[in-house]
C-alpha positions as CSV (number, residue, x, y, z in Angstrom):
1,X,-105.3,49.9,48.8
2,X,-106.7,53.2,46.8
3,X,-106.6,53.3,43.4
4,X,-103.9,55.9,43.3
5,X,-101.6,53.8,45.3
6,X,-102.0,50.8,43.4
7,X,-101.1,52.7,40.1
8,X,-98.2,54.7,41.7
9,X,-97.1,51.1,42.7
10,X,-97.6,50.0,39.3
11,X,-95.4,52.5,37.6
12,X,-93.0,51.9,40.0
13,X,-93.1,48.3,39.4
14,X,-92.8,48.1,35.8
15,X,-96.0,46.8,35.5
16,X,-96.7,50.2,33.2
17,X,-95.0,52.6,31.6
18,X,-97.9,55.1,32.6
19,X,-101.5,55.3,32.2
20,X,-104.4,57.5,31.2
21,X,-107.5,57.3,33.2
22,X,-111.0,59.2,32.9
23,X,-114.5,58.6,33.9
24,X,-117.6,61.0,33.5
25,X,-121.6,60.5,34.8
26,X,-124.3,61.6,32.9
27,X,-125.4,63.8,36.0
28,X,-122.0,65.7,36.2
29,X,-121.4,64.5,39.3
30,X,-118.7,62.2,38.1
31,X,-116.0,64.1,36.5
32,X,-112.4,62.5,37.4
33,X,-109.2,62.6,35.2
34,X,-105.9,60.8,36.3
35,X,-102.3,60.6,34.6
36,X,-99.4,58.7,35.9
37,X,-96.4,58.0,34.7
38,X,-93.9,58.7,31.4
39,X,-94.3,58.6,27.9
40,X,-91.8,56.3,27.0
41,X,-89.3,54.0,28.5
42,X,-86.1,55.1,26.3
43,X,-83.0,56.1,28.6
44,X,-82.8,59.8,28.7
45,X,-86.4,60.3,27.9
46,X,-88.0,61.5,30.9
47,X,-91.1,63.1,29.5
48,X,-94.3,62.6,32.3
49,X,-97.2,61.0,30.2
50,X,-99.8,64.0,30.0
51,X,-103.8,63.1,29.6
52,X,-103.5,64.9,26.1
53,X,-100.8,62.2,25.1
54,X,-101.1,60.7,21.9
55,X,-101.5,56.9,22.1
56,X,-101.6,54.2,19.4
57,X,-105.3,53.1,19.8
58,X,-105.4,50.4,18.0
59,X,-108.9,48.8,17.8
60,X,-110.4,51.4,19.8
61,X,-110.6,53.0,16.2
62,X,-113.6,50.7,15.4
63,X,-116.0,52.5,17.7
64,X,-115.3,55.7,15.7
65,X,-115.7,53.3,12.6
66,X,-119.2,52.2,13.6
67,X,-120.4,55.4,14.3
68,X,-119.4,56.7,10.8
69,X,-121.6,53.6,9.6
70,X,-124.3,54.3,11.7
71,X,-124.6,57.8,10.4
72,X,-124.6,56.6,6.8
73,X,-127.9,54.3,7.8
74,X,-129.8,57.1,9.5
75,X,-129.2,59.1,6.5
76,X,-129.9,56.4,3.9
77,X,-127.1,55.8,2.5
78,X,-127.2,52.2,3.0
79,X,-128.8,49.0,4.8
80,X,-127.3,47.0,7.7
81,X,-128.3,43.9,6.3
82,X,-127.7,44.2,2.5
83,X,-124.8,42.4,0.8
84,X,-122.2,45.2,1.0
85,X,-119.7,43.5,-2.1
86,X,-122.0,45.7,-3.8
87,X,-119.8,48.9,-2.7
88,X,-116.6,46.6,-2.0
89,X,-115.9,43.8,-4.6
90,X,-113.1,41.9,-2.5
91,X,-115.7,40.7,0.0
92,X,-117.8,38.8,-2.8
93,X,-115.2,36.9,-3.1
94,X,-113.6,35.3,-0.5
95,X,-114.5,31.8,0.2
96,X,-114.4,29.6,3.5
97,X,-111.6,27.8,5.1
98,X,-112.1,24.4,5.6
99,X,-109.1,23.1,6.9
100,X,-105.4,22.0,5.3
101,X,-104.4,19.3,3.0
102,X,-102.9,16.1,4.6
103,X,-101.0,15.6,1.3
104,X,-99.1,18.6,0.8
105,X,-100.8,21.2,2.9
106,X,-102.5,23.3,0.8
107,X,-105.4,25.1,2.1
108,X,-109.3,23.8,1.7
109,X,-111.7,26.2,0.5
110,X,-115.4,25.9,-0.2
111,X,-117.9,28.6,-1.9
112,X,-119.8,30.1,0.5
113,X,-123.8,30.3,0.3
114,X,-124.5,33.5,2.1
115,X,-123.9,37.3,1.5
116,X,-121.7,39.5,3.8
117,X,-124.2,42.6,5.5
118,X,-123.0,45.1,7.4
119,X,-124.3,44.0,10.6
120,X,-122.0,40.8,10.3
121,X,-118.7,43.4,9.7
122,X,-119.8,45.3,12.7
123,X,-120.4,42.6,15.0
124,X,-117.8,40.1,13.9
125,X,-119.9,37.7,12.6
126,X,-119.0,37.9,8.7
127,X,-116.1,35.1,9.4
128,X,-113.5,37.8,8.7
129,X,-110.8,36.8,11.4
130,X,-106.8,38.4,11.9
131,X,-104.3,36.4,10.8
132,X,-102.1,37.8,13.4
133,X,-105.0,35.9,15.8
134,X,-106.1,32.8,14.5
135,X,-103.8,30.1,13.9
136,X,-105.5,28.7,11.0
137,X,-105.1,31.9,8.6
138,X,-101.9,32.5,10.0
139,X,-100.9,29.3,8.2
140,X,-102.7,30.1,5.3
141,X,-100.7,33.4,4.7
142,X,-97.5,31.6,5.7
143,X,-98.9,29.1,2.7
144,X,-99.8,31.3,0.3
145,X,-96.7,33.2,0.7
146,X,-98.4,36.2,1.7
147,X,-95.8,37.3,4.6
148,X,-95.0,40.5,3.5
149,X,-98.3,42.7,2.5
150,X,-98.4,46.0,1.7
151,X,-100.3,48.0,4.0
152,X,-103.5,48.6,2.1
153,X,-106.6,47.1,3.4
154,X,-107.3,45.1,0.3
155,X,-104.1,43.1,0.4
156,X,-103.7,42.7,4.0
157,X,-107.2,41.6,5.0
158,X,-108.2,39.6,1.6
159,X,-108.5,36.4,3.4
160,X,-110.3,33.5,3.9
161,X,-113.6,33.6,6.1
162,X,-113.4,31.1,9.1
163,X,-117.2,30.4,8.4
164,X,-120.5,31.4,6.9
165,X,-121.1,34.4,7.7
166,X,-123.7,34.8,10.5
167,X,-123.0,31.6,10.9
168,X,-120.8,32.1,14.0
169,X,-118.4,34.4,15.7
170,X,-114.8,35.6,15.1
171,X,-112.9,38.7,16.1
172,X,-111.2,39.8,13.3
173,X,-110.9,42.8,10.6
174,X,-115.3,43.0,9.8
175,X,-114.8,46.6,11.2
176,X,-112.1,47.5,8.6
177,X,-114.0,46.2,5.7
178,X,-117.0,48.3,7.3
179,X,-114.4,51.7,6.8
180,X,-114.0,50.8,3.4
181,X,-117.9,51.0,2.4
182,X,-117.6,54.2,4.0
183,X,-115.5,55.3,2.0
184,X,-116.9,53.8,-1.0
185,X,-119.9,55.6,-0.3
186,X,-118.8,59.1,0.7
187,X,-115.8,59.0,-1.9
188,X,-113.7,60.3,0.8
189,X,-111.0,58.9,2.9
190,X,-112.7,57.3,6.3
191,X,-109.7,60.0,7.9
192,X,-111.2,63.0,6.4
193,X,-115.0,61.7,6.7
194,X,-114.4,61.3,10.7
195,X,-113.0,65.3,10.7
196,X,-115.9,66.6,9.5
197,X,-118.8,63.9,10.9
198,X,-117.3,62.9,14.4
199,X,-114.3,65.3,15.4
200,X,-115.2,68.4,14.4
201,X,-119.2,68.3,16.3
202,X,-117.6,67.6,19.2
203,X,-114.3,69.3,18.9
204,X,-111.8,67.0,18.6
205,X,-108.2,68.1,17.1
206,X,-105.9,65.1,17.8
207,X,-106.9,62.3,16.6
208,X,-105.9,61.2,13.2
209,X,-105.1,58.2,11.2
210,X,-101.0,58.9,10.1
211,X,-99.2,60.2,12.8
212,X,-97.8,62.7,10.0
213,X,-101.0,64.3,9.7
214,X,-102.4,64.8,13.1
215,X,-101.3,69.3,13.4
216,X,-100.3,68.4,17.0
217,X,-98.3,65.2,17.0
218,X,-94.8,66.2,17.6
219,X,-92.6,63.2,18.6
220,X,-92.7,64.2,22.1
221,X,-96.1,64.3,22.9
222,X,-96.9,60.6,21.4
223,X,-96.3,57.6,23.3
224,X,-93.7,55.2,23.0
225,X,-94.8,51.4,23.0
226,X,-94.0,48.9,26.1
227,X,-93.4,45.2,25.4
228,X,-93.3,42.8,27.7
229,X,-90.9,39.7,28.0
230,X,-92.9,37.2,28.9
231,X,-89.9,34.9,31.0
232,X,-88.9,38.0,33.0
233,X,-92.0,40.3,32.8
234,X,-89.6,43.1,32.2
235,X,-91.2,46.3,29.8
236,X,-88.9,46.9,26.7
237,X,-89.5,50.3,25.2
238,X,-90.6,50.2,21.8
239,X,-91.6,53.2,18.4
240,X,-95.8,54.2,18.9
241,X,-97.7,51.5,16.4
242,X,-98.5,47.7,16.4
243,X,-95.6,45.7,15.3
244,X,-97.8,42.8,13.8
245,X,-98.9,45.2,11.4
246,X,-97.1,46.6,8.3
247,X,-97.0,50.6,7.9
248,X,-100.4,51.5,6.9
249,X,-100.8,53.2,3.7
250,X,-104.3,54.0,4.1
251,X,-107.3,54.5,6.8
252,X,-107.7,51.1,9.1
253,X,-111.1,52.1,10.1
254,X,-110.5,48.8,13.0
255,X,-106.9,49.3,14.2
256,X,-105.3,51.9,12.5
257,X,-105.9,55.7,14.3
258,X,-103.9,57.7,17.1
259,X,-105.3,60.6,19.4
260,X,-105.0,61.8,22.5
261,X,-107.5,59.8,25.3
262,X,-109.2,63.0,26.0
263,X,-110.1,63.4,23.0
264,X,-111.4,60.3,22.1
265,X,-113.6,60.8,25.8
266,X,-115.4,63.2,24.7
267,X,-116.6,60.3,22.3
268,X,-117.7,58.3,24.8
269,X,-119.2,60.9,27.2
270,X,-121.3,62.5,23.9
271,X,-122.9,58.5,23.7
272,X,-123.5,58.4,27.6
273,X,-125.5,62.2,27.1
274,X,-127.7,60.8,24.1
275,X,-126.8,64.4,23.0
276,X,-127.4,64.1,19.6
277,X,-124.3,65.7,17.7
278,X,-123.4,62.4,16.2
279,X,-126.5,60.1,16.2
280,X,-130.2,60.7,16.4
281,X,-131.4,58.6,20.0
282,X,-133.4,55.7,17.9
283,X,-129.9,55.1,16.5
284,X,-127.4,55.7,19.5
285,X,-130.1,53.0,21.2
286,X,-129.4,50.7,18.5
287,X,-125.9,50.3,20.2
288,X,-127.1,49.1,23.3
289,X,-128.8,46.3,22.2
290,X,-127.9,42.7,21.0
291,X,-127.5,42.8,17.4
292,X,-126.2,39.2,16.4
293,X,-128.1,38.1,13.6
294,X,-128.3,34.3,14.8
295,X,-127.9,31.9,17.9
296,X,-125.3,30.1,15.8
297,X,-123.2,33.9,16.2
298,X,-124.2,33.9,19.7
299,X,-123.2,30.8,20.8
300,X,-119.8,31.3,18.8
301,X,-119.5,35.0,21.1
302,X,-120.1,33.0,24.3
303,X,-117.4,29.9,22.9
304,X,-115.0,32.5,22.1
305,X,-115.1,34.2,26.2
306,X,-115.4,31.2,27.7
307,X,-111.7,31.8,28.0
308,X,-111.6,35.2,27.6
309,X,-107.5,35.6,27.5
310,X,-107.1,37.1,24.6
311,X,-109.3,39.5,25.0
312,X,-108.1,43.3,27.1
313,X,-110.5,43.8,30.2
314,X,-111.9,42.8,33.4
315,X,-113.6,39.3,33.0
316,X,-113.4,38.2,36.2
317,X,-117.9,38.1,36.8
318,X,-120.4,36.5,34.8
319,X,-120.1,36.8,31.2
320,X,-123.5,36.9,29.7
321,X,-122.8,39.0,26.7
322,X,-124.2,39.9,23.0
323,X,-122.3,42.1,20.2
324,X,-124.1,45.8,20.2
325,X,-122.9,47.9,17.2
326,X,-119.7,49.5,18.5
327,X,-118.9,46.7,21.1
328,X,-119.6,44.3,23.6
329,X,-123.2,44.4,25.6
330,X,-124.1,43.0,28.6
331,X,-127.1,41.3,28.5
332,X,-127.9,39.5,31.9
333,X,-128.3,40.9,35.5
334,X,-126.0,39.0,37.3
335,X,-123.0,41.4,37.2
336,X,-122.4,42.8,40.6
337,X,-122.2,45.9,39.7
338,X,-122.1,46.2,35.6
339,X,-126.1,46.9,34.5
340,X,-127.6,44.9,31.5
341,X,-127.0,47.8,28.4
342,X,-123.2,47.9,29.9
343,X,-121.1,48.5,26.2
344,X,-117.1,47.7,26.5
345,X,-114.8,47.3,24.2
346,X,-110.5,47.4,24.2
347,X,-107.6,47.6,22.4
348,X,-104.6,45.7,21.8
349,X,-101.9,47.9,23.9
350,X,-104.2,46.9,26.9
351,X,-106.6,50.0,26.5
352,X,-110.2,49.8,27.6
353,X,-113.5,51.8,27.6
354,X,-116.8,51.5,28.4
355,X,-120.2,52.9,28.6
356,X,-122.9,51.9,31.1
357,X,-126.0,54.4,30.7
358,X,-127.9,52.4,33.1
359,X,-125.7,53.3,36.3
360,X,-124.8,56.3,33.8
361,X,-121.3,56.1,33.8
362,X,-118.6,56.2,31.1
363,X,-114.8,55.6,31.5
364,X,-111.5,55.0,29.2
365,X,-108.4,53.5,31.1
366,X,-105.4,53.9,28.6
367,X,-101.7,52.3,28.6
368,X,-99.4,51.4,25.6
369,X,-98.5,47.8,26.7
370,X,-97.8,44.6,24.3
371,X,-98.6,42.1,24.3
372,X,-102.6,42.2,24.2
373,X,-104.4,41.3,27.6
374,X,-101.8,41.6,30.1
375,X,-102.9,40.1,32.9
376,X,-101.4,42.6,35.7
377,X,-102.7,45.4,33.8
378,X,-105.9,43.9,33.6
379,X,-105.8,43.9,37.2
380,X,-105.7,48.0,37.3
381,X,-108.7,47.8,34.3
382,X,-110.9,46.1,37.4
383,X,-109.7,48.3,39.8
384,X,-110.3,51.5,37.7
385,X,-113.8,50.3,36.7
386,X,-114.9,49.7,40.1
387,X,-113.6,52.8,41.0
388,X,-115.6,54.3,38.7
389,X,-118.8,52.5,39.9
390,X,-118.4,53.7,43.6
391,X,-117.7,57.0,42.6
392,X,-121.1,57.1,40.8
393,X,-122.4,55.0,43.9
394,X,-121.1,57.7,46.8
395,X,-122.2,60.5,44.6
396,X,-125.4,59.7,44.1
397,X,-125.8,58.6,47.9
398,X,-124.8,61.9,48.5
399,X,-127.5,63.8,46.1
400,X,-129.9,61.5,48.0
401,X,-128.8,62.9,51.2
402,X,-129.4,66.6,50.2
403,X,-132.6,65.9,48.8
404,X,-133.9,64.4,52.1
405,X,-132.4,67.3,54.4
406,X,-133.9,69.7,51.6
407,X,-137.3,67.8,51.7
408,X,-137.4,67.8,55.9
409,X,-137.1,63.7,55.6
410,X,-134.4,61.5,56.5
């Protein structure tokens, strides 16, 4: 069955709302863009999803996070592997949690012995963990009393670390934390910092962090949400946003921007071109390569996908992977068809993108599905990324073609 069929049959399935698909090669040869289905599933809205669609992207925001970071260290601005409490006092203190009282339940804390650096925030090995995740925070806020947050990143993220940091490996809010020494540093917001560093190099209007602010975010060209009930797998419509998260009163540099997909692709396509208008190339190489300060973090990454439900994409080959700075790397050979260098990363409303400059391929899939990891939709991530790969693999059978008939060989 062709892609197009299966995501027509999707759609018609309720399996998705709709979905936004793009892929690009660094040869040019690649250049595919595919929209299906509507923007929301409210009776008597029967807008078509468009590829300029604004879509909650959720932690896809902490690629555009990293790279704001990684700016800041080509320039000089700071270290990746400095205590960075220095810039934002919350994270000097925060201690470790141990575990829970068997007398009344209170939470056990200990000091911790090391610093936080940058390179733990951006490869989630500072301890910093979601409470919205992990069960062992989310009875710690439930504890403290701490259900109702404002939505300010030093209130809902001043938690507990889950362990030393680079002492192991937990997903969590490191990449927010990381916005916040941007902002520290520039004193600007990480919003208006990304307009003029990111967006505006490579011309990107819609993408913002407040749905108010983006020039062109009318209601009806944003996305609704889709939740799923998970007894009858039917799709509920829902308002654009995460509902596990209060409204955000400032920039969650790991979950907390909107844009359209296209925009956001030409992201992705600038990092497959090396092209230089947001990185130097000694830094945009940086990404592709492991970055986890210890084994202890490494082995906690490779604990954490040994069952890799939680997390949105295809997982369904061998998993020898690393944290890069801006996602997850591939560091083996075994993939059929990913290449060692291969740099992934999702978001919660099952969106996915990824970067492979060795078979020189980029793609984003987008949908606005809850909750995370769906496992029908992860389905149509594999398809679309194979899809992708033969693409690149028929083109580039095809170049090799017309350079044989051109040379007089076969």
């Amino acid at each position: 069955m062709s892609l197009d069929v299966k995501l027509a049959q999707a759609v018609q399935d309720g399996v998705i709302p709709g979905a936004v698909l793009l892929a690009a090669s660094s040869s040019g040869h690649v250049n595919y863009a595919n929209v299906v289905g509507r923007r929301s599933l409210r009776v008597g809205v029967e807008d078509p999803l468009r590829l300029d669609t604004v879509f909650t992207l959720a932690s896809m925001t902490k690629l555009l996070t990293t790279l704001c970071v990684l700016q800041l260290f080509e320039r000089g601005a700071l270290s990746l592997d400095a205590d960075v409490s220095q810039h934002v006092p919350v994270l000097a203190r925060q201690r470790i949690l141990t575990g829970f009282s068997q007398d009344d339940g209170s939470p056990l804390l200990e000091e911790r012995r090391c610093p936080i650096t940058m390179r733990h925030l951006l490869t989630h090995s500072s301890g910093a963990g979601y409470h919205f995740m992990d069960t062992r925070l989310k009875r710690y806020v439930e504890y403290t009393k701490r259900e109702n947050p404002a939505g300010i990143v030093d209130d809902l993220f001043d938690l507990p670390l889950l362990h030393e940091p680079g002492a192991g490996w937990t997903y969590g809010s490191g990449i927010t934390w990381a916005g916040k020494v941007v902002e520290k540093l520039t004193g600007q917001s990480l919003g208006a910092y990304m307009d003029s560093n990111i967006f505006k190099p490579l011309g990107i209007t819609r993408i913002a962090f407040f749905l108010r602010d983006g020039p062109c975010f009318p209601a009806t060209q944003v996305s609704d949400m889709a939740t799923r009930n998970a007894a009858t797998g039917a799709l509920a419509p829902g308002p654009p946003g995460l509902p596990f998260l209060p409204p955000l009163k400032e920039c969650f540099g790991g979950e907390g921007a909107y844009g359209s997909l296209t925009d956001y692709f030409k992201v992705l396509r600038s990092i497959l071109l090396d092209d230089e208008k947001l990185l130097r190339k000694e830094t945009t190489s940086l990404m592709f390569e492991p970055q986890l300060p210890t084994q202890a973090a490494r082995d906690g990454l490779r604990a954490a996908f040994e069952d890799p439900s939680w997390a949105v994409g295809d997982f369904s080959g061998p998993r020898e992977l690393d944290s890069a700075y801006g996602g997850l790397l591939v560091v083996g050979d075994a993939h059929p068809f990913r290449m060692r260098g291969h740099l992934s990363w999702s978001g919660a409303a099952n969106l996915y993108w990824f970067i492979d400059r060795g078979a020189g391929v980029c793609g984003f899939w987008g949908t606005q599905v809850l909750p995370p990891a769906d496992t029908a939709v992860e389905q149509l991530i594999g398809a679309f990324e194979k899809h992708v790969y033969n693409m690149a693999k028929e083109e580039d059978g095809a170049e090799g073609r017309s350079k044989s008939l051109a040379d007089g060989t076969r």
